[in-house]
The first five atom37 places (N, CA, C, CB, O) and aatype in JSON, in Angstrom:
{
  "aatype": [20, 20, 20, 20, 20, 20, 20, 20, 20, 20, 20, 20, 20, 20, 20, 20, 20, 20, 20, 20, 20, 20, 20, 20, 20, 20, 20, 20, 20, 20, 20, 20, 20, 20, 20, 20, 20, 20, 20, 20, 20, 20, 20, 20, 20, 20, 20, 20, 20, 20, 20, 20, 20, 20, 20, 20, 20, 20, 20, 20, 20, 20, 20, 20, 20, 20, 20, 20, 20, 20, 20, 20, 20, 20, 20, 20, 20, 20, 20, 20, 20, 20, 20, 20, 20, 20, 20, 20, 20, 20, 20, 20, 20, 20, 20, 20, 20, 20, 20, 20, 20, 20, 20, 20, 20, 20, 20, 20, 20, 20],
  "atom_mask": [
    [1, 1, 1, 1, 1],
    [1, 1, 1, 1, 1],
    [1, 1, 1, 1, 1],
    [1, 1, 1, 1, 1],
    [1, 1, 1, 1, 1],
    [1, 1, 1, 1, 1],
    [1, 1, 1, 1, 1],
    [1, 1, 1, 1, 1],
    [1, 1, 1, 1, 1],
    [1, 1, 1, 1, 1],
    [1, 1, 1, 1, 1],
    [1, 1, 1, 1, 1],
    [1, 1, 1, 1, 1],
    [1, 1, 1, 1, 1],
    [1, 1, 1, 1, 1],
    [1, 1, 1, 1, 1],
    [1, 1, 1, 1, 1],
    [1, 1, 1, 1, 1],
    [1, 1, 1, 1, 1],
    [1, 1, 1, 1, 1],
    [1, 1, 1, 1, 1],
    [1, 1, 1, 1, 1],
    [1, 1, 1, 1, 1],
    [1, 1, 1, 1, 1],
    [1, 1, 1, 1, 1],
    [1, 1, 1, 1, 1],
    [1, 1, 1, 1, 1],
    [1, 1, 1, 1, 1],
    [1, 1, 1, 1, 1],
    [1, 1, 1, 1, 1],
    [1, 1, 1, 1, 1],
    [1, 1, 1, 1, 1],
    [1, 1, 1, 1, 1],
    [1, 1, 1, 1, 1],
    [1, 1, 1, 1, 1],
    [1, 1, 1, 1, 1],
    [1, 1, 1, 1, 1],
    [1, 1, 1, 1, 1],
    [1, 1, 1, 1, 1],
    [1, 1, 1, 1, 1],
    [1, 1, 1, 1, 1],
    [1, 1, 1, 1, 1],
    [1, 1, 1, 1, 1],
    [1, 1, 1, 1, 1],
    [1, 1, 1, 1, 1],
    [1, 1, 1, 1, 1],
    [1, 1, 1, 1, 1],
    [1, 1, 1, 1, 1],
    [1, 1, 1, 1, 1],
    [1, 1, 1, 1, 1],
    [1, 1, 1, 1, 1],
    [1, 1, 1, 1, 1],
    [1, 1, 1, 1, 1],
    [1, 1, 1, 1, 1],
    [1, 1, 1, 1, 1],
    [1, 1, 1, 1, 1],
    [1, 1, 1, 1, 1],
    [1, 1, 1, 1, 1],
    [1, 1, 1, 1, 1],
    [1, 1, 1, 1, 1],
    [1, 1, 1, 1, 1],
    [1, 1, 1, 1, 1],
    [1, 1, 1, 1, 1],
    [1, 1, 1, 1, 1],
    [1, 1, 1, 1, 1],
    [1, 1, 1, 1, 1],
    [1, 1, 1, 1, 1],
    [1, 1, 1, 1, 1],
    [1, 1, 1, 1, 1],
    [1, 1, 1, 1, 1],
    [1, 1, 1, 1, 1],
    [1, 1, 1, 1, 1],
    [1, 1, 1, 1, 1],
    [1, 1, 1, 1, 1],
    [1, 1, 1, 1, 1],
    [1, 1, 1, 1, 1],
    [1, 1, 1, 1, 1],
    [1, 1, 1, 1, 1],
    [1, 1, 1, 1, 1],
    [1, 1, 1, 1, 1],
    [1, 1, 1, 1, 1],
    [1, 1, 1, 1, 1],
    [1, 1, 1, 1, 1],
    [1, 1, 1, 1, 1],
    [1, 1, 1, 1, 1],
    [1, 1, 1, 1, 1],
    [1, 1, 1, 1, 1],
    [1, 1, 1, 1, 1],
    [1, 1, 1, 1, 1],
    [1, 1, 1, 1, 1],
    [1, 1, 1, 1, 1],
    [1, 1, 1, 1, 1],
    [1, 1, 1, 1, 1],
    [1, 1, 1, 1, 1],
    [1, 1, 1, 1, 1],
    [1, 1, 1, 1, 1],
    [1, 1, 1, 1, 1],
    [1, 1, 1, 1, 1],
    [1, 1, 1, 1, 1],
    [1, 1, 1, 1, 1],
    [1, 1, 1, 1, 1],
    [1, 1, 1, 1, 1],
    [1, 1, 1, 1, 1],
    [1, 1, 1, 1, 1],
    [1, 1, 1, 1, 1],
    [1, 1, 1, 1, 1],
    [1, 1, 1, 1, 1],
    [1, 1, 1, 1, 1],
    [1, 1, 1, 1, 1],
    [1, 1, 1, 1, 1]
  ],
  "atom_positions": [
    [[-10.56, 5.5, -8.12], [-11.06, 6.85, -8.08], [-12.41, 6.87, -8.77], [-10.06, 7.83, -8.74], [-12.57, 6.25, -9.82]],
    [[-13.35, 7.54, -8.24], [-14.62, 7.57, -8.83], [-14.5, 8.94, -10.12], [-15.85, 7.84, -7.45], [-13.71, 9.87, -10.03]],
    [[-15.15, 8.82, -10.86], [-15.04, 9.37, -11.82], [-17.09, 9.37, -12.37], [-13.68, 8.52, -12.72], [-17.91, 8.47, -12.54]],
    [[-17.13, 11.04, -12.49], [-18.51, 11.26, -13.3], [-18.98, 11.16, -14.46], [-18.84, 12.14, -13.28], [-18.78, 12.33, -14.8]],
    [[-19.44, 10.69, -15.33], [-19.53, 10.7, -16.62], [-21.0, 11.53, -17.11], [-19.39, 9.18, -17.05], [-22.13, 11.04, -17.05]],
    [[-20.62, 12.97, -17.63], [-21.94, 13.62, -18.11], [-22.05, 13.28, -19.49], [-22.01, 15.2, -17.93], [-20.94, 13.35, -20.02]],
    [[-23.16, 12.86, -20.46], [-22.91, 12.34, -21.18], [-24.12, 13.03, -22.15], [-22.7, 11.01, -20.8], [-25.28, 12.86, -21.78]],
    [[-23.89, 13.76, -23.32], [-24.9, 14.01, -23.61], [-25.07, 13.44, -24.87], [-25.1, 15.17, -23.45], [-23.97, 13.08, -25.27]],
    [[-26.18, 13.13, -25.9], [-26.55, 12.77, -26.91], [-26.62, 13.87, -28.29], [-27.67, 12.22, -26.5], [-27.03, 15.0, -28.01]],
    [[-26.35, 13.67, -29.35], [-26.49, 14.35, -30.51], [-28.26, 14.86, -30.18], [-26.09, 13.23, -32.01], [-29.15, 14.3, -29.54]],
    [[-28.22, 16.28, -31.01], [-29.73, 15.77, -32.01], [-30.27, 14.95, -32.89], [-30.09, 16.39, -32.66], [-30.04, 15.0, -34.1]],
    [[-30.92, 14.27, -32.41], [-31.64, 13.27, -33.3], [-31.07, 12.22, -33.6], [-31.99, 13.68, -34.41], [-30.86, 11.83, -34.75]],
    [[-30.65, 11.48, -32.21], [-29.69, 10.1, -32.42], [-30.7, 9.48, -31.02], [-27.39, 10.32, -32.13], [-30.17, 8.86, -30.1]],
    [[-32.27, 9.78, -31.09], [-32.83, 8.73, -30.3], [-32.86, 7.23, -31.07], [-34.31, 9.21, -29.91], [-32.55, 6.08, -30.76]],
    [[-33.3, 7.78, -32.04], [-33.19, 5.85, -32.99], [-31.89, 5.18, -32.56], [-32.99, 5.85, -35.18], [-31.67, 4.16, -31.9]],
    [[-31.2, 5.97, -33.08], [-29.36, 5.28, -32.88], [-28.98, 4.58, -31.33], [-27.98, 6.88, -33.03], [-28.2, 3.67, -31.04]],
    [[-29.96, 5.5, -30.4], [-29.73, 5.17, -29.47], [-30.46, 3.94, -29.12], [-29.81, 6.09, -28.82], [-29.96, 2.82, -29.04]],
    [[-31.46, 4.2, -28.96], [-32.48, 2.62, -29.05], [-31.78, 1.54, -29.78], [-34.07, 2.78, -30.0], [-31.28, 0.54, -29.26]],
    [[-31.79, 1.84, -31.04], [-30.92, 0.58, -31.64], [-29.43, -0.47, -31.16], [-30.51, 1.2, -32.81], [-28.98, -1.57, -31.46]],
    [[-29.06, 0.68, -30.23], [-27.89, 0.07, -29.68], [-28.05, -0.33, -28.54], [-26.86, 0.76, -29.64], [-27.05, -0.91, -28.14]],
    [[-28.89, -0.29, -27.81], [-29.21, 0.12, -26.5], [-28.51, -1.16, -25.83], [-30.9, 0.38, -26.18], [-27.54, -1.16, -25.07]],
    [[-29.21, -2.22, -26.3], [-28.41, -3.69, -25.77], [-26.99, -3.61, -25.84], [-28.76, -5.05, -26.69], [-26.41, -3.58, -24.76]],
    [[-26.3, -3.57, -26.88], [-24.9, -3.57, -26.74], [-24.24, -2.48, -25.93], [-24.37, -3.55, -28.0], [-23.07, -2.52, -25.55]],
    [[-25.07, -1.52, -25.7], [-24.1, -0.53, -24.98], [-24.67, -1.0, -22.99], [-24.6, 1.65, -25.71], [-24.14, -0.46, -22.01]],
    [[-25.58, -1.86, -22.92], [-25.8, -2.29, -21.76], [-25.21, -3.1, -21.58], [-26.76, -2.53, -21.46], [-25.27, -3.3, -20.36]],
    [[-24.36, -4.05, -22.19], [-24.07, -5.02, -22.29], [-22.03, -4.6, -21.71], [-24.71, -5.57, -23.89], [-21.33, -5.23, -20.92]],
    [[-21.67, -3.28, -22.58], [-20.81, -2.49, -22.23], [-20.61, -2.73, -20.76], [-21.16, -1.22, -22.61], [-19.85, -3.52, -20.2]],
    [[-21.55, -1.79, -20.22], [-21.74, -0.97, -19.12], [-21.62, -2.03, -18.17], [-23.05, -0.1, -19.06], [-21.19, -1.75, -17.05]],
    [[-22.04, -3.55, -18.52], [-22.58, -4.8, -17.8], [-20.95, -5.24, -17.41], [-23.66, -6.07, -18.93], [-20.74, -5.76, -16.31]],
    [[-20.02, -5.05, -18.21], [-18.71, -5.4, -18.14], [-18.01, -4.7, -16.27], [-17.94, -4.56, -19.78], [-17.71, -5.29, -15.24]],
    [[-18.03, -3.55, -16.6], [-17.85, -3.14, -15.03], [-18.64, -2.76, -13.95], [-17.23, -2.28, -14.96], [-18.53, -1.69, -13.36]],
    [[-19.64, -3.85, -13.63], [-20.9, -3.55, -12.84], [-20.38, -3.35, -11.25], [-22.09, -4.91, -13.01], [-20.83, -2.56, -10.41]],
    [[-19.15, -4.44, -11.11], [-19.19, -4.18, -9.96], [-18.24, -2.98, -9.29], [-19.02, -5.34, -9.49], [-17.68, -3.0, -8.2]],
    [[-18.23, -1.66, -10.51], [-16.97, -0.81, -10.8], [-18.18, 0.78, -10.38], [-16.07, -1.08, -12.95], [-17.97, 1.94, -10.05]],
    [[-19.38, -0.06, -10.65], [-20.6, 0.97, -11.26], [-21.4, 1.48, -9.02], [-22.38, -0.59, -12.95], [-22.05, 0.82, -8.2]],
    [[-20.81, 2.89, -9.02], [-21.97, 3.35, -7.92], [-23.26, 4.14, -8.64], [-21.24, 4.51, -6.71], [-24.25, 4.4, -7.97]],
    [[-23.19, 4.42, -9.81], [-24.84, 5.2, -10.62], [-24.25, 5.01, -11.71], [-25.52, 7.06, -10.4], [-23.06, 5.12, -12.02]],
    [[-25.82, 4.5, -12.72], [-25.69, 4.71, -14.24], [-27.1, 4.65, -14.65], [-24.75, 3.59, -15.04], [-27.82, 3.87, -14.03]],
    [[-27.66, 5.42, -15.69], [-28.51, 5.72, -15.96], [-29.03, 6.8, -17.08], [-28.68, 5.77, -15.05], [-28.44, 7.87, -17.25]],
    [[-30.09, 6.46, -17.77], [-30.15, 7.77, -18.79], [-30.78, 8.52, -17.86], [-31.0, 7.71, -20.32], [-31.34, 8.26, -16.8]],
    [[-30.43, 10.16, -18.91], [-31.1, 11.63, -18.47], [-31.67, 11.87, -18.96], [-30.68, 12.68, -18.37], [-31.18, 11.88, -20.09]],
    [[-33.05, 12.28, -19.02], [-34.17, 12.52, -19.66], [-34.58, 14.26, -19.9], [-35.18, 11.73, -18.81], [-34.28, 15.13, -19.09]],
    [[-35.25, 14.49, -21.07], [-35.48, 15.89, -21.56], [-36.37, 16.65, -20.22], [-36.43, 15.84, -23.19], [-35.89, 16.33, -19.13]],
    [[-37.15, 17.27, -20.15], [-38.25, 18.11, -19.13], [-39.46, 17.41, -19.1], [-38.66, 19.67, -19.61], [-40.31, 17.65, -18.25]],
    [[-39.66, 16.15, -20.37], [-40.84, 15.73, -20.73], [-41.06, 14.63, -19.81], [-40.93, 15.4, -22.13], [-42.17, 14.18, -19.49]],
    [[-39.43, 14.07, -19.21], [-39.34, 12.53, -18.26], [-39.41, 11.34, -19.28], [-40.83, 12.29, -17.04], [-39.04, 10.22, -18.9]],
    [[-39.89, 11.54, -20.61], [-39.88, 10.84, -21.57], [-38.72, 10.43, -22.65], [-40.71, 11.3, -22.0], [-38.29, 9.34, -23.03]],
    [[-38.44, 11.59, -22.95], [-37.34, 11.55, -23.88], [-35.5, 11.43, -23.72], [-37.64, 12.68, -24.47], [-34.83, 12.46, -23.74]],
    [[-35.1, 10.56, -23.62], [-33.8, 10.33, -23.14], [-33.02, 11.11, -24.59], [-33.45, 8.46, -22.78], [-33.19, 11.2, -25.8]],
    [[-32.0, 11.62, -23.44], [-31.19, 12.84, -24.39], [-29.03, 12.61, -23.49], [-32.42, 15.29, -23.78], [-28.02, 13.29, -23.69]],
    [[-29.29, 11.23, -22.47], [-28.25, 11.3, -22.57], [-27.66, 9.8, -21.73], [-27.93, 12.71, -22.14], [-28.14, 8.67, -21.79]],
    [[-26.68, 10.2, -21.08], [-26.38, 9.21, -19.62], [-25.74, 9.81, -18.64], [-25.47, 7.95, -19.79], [-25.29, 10.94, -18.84]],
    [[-25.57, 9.1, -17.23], [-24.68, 9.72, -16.02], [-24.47, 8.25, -15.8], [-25.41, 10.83, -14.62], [-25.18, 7.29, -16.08]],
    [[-23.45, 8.34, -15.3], [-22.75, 7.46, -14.82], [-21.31, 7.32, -13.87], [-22.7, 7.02, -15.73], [-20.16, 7.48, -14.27]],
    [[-21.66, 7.04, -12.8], [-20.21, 7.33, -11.79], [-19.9, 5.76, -11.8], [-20.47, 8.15, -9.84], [-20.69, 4.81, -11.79]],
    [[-18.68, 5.78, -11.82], [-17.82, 4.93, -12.42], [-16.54, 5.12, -11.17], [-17.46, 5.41, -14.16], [-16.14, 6.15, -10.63]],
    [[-16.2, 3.92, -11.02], [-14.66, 3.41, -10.19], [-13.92, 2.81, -11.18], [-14.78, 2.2, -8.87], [-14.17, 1.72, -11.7]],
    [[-12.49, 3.92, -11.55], [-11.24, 3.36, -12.35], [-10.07, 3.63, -11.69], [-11.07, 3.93, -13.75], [-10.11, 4.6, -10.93]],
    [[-8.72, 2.86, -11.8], [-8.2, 3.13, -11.25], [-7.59, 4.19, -11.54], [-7.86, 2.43, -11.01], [-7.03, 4.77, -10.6]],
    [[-7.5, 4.83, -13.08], [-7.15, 6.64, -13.29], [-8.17, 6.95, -14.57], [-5.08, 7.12, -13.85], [-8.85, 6.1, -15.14]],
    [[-8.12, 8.28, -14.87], [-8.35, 8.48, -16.08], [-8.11, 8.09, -17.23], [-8.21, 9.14, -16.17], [-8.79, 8.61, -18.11]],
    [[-7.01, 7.02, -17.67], [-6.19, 6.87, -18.46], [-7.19, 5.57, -18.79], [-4.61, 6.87, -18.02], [-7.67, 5.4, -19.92]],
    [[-7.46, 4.65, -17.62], [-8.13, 3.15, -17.91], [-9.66, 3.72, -18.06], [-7.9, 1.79, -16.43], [-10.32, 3.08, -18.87]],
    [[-10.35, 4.84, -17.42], [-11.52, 5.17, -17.82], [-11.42, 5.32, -19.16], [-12.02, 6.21, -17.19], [-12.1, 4.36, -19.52]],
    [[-11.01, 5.9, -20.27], [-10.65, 6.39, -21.21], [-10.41, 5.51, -22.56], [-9.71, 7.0, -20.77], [-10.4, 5.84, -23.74]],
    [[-10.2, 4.26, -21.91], [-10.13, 3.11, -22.56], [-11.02, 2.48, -22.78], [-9.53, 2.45, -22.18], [-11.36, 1.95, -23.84]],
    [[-11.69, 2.47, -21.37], [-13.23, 1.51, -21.31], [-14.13, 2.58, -22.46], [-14.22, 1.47, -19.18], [-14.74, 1.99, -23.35]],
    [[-14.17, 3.41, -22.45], [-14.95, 5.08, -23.02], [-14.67, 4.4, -24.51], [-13.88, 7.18, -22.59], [-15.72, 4.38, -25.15]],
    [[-13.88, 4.01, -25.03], [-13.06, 3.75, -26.47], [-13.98, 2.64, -27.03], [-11.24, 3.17, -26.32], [-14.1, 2.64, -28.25]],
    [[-14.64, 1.71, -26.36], [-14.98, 0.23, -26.75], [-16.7, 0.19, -26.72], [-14.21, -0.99, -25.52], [-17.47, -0.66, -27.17]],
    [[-17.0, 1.66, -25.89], [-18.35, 2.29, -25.61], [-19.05, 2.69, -26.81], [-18.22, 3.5, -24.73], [-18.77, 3.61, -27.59]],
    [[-20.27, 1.62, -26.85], [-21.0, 1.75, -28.34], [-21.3, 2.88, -28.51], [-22.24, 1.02, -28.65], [-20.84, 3.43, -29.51]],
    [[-22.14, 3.61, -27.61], [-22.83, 5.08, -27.4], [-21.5, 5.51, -28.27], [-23.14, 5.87, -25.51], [-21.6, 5.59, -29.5]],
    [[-20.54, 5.71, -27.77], [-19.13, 6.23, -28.4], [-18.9, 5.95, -29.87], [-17.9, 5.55, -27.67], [-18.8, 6.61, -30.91]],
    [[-18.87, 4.78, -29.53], [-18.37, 4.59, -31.37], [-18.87, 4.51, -32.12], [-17.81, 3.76, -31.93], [-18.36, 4.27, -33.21]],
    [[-20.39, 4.68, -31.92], [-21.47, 4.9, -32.84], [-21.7, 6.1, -32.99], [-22.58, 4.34, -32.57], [-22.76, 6.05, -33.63]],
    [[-21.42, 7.48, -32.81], [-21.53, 8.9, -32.51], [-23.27, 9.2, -31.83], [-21.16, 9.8, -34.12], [-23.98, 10.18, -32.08]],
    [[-23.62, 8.0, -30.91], [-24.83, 9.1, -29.96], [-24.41, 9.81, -29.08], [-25.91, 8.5, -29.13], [-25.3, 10.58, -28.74]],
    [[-23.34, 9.98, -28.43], [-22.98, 11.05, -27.52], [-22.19, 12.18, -28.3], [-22.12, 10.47, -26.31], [-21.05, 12.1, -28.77]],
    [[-22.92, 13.05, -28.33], [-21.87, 14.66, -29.01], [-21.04, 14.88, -27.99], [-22.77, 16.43, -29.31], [-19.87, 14.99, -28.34]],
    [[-21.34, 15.02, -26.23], [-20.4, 15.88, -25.71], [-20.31, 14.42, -24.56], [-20.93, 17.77, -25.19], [-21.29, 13.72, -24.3]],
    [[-19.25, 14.26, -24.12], [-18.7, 13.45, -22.65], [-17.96, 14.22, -21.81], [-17.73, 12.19, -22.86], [-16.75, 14.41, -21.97]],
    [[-18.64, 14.69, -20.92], [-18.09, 15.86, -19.11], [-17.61, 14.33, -18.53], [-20.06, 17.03, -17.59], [-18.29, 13.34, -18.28]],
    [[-16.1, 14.58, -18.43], [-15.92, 13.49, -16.89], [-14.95, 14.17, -16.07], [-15.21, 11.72, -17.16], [-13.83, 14.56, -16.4]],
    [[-15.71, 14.29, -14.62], [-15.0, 14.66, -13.54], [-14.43, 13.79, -12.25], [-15.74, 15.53, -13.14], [-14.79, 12.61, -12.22]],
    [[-13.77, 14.17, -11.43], [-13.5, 13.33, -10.54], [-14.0, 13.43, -9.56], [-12.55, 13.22, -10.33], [-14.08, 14.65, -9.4]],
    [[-14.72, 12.64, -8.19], [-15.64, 12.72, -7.86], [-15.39, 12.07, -6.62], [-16.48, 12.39, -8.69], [-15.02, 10.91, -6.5]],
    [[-15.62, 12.96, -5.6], [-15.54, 11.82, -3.69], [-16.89, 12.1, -3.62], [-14.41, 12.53, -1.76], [-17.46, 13.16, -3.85]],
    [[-17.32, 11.07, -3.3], [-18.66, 10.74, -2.48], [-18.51, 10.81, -1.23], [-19.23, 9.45, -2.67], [-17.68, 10.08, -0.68]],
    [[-19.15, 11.57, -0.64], [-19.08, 12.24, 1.58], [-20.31, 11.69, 1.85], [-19.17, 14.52, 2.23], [-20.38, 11.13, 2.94]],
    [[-21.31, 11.7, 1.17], [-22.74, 11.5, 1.81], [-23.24, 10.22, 1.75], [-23.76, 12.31, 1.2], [-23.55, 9.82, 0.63]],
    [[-23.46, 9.21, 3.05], [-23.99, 7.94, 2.52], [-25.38, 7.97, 2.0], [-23.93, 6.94, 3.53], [-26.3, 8.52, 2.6]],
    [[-25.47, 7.49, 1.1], [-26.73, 6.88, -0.04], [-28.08, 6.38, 1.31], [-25.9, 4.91, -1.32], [-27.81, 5.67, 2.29]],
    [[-29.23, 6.87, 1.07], [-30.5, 6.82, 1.02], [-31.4, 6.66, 0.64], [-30.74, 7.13, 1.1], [-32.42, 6.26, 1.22]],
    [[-31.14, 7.07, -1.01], [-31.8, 7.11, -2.03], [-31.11, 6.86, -3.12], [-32.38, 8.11, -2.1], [-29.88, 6.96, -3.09]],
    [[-31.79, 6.48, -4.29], [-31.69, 6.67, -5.28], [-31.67, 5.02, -6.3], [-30.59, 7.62, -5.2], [-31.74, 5.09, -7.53]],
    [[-31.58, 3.97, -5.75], [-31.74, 2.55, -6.17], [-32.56, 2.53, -6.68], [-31.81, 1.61, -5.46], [-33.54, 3.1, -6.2]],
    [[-32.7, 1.63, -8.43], [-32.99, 1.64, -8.91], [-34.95, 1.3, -8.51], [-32.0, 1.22, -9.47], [-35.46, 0.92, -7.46]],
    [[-35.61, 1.62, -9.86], [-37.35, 0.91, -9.12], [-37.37, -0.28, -9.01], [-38.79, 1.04, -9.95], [-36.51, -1.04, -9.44]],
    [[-38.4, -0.6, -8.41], [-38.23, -2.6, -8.31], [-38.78, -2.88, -9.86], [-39.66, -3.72, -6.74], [-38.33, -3.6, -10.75]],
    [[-39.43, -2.4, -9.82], [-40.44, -2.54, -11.18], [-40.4, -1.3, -12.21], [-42.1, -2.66, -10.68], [-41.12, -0.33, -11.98]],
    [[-39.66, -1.34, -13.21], [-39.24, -0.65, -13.95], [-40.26, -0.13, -15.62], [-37.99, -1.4, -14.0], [-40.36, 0.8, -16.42]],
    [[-40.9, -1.71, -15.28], [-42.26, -2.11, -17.09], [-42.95, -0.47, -16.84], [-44.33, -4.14, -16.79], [-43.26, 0.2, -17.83]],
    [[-43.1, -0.08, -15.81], [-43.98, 1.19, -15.96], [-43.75, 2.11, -15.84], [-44.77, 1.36, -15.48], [-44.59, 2.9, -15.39]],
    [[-42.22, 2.57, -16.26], [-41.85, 3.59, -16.62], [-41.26, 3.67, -18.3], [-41.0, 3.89, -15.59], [-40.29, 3.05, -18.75]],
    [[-42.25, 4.74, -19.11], [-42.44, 4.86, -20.38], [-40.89, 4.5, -21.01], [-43.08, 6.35, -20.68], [-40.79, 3.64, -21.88]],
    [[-39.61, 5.28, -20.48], [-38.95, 5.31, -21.54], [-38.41, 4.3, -21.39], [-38.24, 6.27, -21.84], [-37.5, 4.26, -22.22]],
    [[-38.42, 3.03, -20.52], [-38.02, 1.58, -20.84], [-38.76, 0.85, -21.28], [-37.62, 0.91, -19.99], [-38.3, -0.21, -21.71]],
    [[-40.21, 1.09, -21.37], [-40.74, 0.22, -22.18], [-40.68, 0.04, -23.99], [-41.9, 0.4, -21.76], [-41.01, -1.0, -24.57]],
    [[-40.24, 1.2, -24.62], [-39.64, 0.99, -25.7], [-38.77, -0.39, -26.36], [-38.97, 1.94, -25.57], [-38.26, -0.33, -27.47]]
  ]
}
């Protein structure tokens, strides 16, 4: 079952977030081939990351919930709030794959 993950960040846990950033990619790296979108959400500025989305294939809520448990973002407190819904995808994809070249967009070059 696909499952949404809205994910938002504390105030003022960009450091925290940066600092972890590898290990919680590293997370995420665990069920890649589980992963149809993941990605941070950025403020109005396009600069400032303030969260994540991520649609995710588990087989219930129960094993999402688990993986969520071992999730640095998580156990480090940068996410204040986690929205997860359940989610059918109807529309085939067109868009949205990642850039080829990513160095020139600001908030990964950090």
């Amino acid at each position: 079952m696909l499952f949404v993950l809205y994910c938002l960040d504390k105030p003022g846990s960009t450091e925290r977030r940066l600092a972890l950033r590898g290990v919680h990619r590293e997370h995420v790296a665990t069920i890649a081939d589980r992963l149809a979108a993941a990605g941070p959400l950025f403020a109005d500025d396009g600069v400032t990351m303030i969260g994540s989305l991520l649609i995710v294939d588990f087989e219930d809520r129960a094993a999402l919930d688990a993986w969520l448990q071992g999730e640095p973002f998580t156990q480090q407190g940068v996410y204040e709030r986690i929205t997860v819904h359940p989610f059918l995808n109807v529309w085939p994809q067109r868009t949205g794959a990642p850039p080829k070249d990513m160095s020139n967009l600001s908030a990964f070059a950090r």
